[in-house]
N, C-alpha and C positions, 0 to 999 in steps of 0.2 A: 387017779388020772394023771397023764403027762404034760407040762406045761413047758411053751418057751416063752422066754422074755424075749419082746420086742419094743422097736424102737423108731419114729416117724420120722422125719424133717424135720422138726419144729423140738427136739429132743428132749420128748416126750417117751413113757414108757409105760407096757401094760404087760399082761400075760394073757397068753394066746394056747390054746388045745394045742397040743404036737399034731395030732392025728390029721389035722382042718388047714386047710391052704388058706394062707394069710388072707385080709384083706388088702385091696389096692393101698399104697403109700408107706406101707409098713413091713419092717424088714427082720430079720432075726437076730438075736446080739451073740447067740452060740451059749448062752447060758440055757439050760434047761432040766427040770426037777419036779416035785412035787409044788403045791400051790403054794406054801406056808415057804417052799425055799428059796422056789420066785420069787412071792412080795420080800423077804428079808434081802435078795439081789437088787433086787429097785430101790430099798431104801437105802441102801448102802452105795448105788450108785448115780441116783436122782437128786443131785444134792440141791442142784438151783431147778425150779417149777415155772422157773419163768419163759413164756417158749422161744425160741432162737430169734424168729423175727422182733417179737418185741424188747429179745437183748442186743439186738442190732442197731435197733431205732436208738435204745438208751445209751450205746456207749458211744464215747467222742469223737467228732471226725478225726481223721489226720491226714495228714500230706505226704504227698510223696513225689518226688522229685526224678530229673533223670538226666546224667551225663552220656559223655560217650561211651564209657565200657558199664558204668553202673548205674541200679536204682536205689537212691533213699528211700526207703520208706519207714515214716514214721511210726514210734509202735504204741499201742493203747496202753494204756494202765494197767490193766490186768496181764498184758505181753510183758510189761515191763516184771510187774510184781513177778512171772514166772523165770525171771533171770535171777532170784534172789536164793530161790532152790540149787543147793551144792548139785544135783543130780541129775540138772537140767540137761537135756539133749533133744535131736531132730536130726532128721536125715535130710532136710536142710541148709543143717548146719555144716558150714566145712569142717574140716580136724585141727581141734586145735581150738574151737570157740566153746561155749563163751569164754573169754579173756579173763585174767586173772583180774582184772579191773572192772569187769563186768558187774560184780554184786556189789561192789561201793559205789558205780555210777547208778543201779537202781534201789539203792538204797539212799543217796542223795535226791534223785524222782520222787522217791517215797514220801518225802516231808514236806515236800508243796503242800501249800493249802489250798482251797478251792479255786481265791483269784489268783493263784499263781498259774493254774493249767489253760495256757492260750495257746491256740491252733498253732502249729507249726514248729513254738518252740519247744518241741519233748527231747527223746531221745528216740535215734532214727537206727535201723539195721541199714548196714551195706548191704547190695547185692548185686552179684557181677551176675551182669545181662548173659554171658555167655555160657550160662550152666545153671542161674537158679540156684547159687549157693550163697547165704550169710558168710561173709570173709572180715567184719569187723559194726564195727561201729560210731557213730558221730553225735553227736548235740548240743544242747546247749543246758549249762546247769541253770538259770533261770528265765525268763521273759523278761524284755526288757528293761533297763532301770537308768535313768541317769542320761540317756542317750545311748546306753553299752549294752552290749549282750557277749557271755562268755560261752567258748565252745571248748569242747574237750573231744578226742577221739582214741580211736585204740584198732590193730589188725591183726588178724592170724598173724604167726610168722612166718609161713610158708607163701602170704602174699605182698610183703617187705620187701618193696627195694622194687616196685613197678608203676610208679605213681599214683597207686590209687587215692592214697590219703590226700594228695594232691589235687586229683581230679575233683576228687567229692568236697574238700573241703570249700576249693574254687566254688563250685556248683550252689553248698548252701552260703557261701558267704552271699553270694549275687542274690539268694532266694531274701536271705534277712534282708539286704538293703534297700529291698521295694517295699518293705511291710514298717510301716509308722512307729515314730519311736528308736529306730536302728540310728544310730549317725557312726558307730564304729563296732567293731569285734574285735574280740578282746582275746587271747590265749594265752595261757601261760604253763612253762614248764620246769623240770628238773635243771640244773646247769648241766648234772651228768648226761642229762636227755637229750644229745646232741641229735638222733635221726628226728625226734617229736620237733624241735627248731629249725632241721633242713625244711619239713611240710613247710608249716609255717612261714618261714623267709620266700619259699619258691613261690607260697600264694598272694606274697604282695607284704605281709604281715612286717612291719617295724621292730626292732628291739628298743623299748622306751625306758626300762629300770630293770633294777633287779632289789631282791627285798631276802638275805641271807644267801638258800640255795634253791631259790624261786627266781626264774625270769619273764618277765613282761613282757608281751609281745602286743599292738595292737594294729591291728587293719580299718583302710577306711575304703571308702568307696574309690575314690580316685585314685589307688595304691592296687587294685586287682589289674593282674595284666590285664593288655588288650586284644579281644579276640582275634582271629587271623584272619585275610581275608584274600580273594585270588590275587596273583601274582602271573605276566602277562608271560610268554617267551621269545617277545620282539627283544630289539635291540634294547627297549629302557629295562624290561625284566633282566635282560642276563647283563647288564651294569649294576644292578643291584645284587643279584647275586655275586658276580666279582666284587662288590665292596662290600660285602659282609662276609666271602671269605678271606680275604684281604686281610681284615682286622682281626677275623680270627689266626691265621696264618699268616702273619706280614714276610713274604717272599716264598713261600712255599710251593710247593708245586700242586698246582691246581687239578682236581678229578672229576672232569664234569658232564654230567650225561647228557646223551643225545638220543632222545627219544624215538620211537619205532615211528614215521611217517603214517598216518592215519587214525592216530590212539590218541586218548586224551587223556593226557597225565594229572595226576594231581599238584600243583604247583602253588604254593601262598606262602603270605607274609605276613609275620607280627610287626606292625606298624605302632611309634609312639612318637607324639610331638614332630611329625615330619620325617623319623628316623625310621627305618628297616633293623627290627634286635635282632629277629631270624627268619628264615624261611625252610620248606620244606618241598622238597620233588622226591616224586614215587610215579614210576608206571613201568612200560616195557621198552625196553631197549632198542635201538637200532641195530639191525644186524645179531641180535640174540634171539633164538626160539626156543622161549620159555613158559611152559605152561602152566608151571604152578607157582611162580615168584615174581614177586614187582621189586624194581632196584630202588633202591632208598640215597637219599641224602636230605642233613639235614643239618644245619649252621646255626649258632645261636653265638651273637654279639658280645665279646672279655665281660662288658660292661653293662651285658643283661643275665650272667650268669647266674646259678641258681634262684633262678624264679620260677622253674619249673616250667619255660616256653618248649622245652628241649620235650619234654615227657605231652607235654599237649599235642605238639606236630606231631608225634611220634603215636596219640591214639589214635588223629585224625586219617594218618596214615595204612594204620593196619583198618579200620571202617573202610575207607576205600579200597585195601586190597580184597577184604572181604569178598566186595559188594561186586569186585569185579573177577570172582570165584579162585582168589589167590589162596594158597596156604602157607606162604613165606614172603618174608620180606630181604633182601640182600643189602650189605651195606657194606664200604669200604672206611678203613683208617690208618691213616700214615703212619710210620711207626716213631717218627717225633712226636705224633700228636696223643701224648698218653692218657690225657685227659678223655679225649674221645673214646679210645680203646678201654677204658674205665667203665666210662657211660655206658657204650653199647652191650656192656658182658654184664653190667646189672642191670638192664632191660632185659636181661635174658638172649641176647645174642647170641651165638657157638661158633667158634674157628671152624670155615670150611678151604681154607686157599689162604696160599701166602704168596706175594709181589714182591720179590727182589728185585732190585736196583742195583746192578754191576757197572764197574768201569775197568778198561784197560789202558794203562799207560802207554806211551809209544816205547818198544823195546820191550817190553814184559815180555818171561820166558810163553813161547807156548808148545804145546804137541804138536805133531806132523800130523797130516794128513794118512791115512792108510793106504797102502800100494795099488787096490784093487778099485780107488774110488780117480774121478779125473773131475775136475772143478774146473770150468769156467767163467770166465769174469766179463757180464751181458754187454754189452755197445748198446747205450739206451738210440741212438740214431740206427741201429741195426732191428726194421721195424719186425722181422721173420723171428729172432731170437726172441726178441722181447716180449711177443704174442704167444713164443713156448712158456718163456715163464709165467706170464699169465694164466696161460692153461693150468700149468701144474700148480699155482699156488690156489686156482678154484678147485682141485681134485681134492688138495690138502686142507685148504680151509675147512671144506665140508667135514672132515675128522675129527676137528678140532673139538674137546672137549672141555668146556668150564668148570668151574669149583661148582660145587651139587651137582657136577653130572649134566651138564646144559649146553646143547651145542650153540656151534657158530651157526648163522642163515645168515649168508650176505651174498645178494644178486652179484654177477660177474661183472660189471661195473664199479661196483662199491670196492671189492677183491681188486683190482686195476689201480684204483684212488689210493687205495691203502699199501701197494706195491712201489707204485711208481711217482707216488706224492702228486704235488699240484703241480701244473705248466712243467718246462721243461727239466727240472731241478739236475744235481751231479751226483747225487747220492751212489752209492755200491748196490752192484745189481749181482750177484753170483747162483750158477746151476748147476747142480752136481751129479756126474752121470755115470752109472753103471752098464758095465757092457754099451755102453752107446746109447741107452736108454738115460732119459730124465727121472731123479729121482726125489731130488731136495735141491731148496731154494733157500736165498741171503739176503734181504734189501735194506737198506738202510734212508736215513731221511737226505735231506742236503746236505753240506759241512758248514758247520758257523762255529765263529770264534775257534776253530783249529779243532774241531769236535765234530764226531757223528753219533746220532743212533740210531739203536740197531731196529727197524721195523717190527722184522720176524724174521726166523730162520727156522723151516716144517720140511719135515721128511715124510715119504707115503706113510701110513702104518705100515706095508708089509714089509717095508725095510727098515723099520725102528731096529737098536741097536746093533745097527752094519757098520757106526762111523760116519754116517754119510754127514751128518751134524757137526763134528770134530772137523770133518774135511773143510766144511766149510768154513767156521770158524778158524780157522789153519789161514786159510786163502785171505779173510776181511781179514785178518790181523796184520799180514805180511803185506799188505796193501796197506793198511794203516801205517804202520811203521816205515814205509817207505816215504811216507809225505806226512810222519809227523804228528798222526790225529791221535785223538783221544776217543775212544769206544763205549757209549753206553748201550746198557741194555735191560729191560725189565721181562722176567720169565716170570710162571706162576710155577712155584718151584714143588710144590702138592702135584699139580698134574701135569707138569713137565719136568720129571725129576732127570732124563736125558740131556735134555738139553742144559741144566742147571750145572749138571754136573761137567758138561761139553764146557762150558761158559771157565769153569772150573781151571780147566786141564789147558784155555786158551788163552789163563790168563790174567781172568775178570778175577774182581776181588767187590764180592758186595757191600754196598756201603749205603743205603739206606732200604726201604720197601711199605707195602700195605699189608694191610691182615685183611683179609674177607670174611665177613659176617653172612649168617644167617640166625635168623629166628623165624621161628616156628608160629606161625598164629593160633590163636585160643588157647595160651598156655601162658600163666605166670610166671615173670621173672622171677629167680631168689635173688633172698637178700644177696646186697653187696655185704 
């Protein structure tokens, strides 16, 4: 007769007739044979008798903890003892784990004695919430002694360089400091080990000695940053946001968003001892329609740097884009500020849009106008002319296309504000017409201190490279240089390579600009 080995819940095992439909609870293991070849399969693969539930009840609790992108969870003993197998794997596991440090941290687990195994402090897997995959590891090599407890970590390398180590370390520093016996944490590393000491420094952690090419680090409770908390957008909010980019950029020119009327951004602030280190804004823009991206910024204080405030705003920020069905986040950086530009391309950032910054001297050579185009220069008291340009700078706005591909939405009022500035100003109004037809528009802001800049200056689409851009730039300049002014302008020179190049041939000579960022949510940064 035909036999199969099966096997219950409780992982247990018997042999069963092939011919005969199992009983309830019990299932088939795909071995199947003679009776003498089944039991020698069950003896060879029944090795523990003891049934699931009651190895459930026996083995130790553990803990498991949870940040914003990951969960700790602490691993049993026997999870651990299977890290010591060179051939260890899981589909689980990301590429690239277990770590090469993996079999000496459970090989260090290994030689606890019975009172050394106390709930919580074992060794724990990472796992990013957002896929269910082990991406490294944390713990502590003993329970606590002395008032100290030491932690050791380790990560794929493909997840290096996105604060995880960061996140999690934060996370169980705070878990040990409520459990009896913690008064500090302890870490220590290579001197080579410079990124294992960025964790470290950014979770609060001190450098207290060093002992050869061993360095000391220790954390206390009063040394873990402080969490973040809302930040208003009245008049005291956006004072604190101007002094903490202030001090990050003392005279720089400031990029500050103006949030879509009826949205509720995300906005807070790492508060310490009365001070503002840094804060964080993300939501949707005024005047931008955008479906899949929330715009980011986010500042962190000379003298709170690497503490890792910059990578905390920055999860809280992607959870909220999330939650509010974004799949990017957008972020801009000066291009003096290289530090930032740094930052955001190891969070994983990607160049979408670059912001030049031109100026034109008074006198700079420029091109002519082309013969076929006629430029007019608006009489803002001339109310008939100045309602055409209005009209055609809403035909044109609507074209107007952002880095990722994101249009302009600004109500014909907004379009008006942004043309013709506030109350009655003197700024350059010019329209450029074809055959008699309106076809591109010039505005610039007021003049101060012997200087304008340039608004905008948009042609239809169906006239892009006719000139009509060149004409006008022709027209401000020759105005300009009649009375002396100095000329800026910022274009986005990725999706207005026309007019960059118009800027170009009128004159402008670039001298400073931003990078535009985007990233991608649910994807790790690489390493820097």
């Amino acid at each position: 007769m035909i036999y199969d080995v099966v096997t219950n819940d409780e992982g247990q095992y018997s042999t069963w007739p092939a011919e005969r439909d199992l009983p309830e609870g019990w299932k088939q293991t795909g071995f199947r044979g003679g009776k003498e070849e089944c039991l020698g399969h069950i003896e060879a693969e029944w090795t523990d008798l003891t049934p699931v539930s009651v190895r459930e009840l026996l083995e130790p609790q553990t803990n498991t903890l949870g940040t914003e992108r990951l969960v700790l969870r602490e691993l049993t003993p026997a999870q651990v003892a299977g890290l010591l197998d060179e051939n260890a794997t899981s589909e689980d596991w990301i590429e690239g784990y277990p770590l090469p440090g993996s079999k000496n941290a459970a090989t260090g687990f290994g030689r606890r004695t019975a009172d050394q195994m106390r709930f919580g402090f074992g060794m724990y897997h990472l796992v990013r919430a957002s896929d269910g995959l082990v991406i490294g590891e944390m713990g502590f090599h003993q329970p606590p002694n002395g008032g100290a407890v030491e932690v050791g970590f380790g990560l794929a390398e493909s997840c290096r360089g996105a604060g995880y180590a960061t996140e999690a370390l934060t996370g169980l520093a705070r878990w040990a400091f409520t459990q009896p016996g913690v008064d500090q944490v302890v870490g220590r590393t290579l001197t080579a080990n410079t990124p294992s000491q960025g964790v470290l420094t950014r979770t609060g952690f001190r450098h207290e000695s060093r002992d050869g090419d061993i360095e000391r680090f220790v954390l206390r409770a009063a040394d873990l940053a402080p969490v973040s908390e809302p930040l208003g957008l009245d008049d005291e909010g956006a004072a604190v946001i101007a002094d903490v980019i202030d001090a990050r950029l003392p005279g720089g020119r400031r990029h500050e968003l103006v949030f879509a009327p009826g949205t509720d951004p995300l906005v807070r602030a790492v508060r310490e001892d009365g001070s503002t280190l840094a804060f964080v804004q993300c939501g949707a823009l005024k005047g931008v329609d955008d479906k899949d991206n929330h715009f980011l910024d986010i500042v962190v204080r000379p003298e709170a740097a690497r503490r890792g405030l910059g990578s905390r705003l920055l999860a809280e920020a992607r959870v909220f884009a999330r939650e509010e069905g974004k799949s990017g986040l957008i972020a801009a950086t000066a291009d003096e500020d290289a530090i930032s530009g740094s930052w955001v391309r190891k969070h994983g950032f990607e160049v979408i849009g670059l912001h030049g910054v031109s100026k034109r001297a008074p006198g700079a050579p420029a091109a002519e106008a082309p013969d076929h185009l006629a430029v007019q220069q608006v009489d803002r008291a001339d109310a008939e002319a100045v309602e055409e340009l209005v009209a055609l700078a809403v035909a044109t706005c609507s074209e107007v296309v952002l880095p990722g591909g994101v249009k302009l939405k600004l109500e014909p009022e907004t379009v008006r504000h942004i043309v013709l500035g506030k109350g009655e100003g003197d700024g350059l109004l010019f329209i450029c017409r074809q055959d008699g037809r309106p076809v591109g528009w010039l505005a610039s802001d007021s003049v101060r201190e012997g200087g304008v800049r340039l608004v905008d200056a948009q042609v239809l689409a169906e006239c892009a490279g006719t000139g009509v851009l060149q004409a006008l730039l022709a027209a401000a300049a020759g105005r300009a240089d009649r009375e002396g002014l100095t000329v800026t302008s910022v274009v986005e020179e990725k999706g207005q390579p026309e007019l960059a190049e118009a800027l170009v041939r009128a004159g402008f000579v670039r001298e400073s600009g931003r990078t535009i960022w985007r990233l991608t949510l649910d994807t790790a940064a690489p390493q820097a």
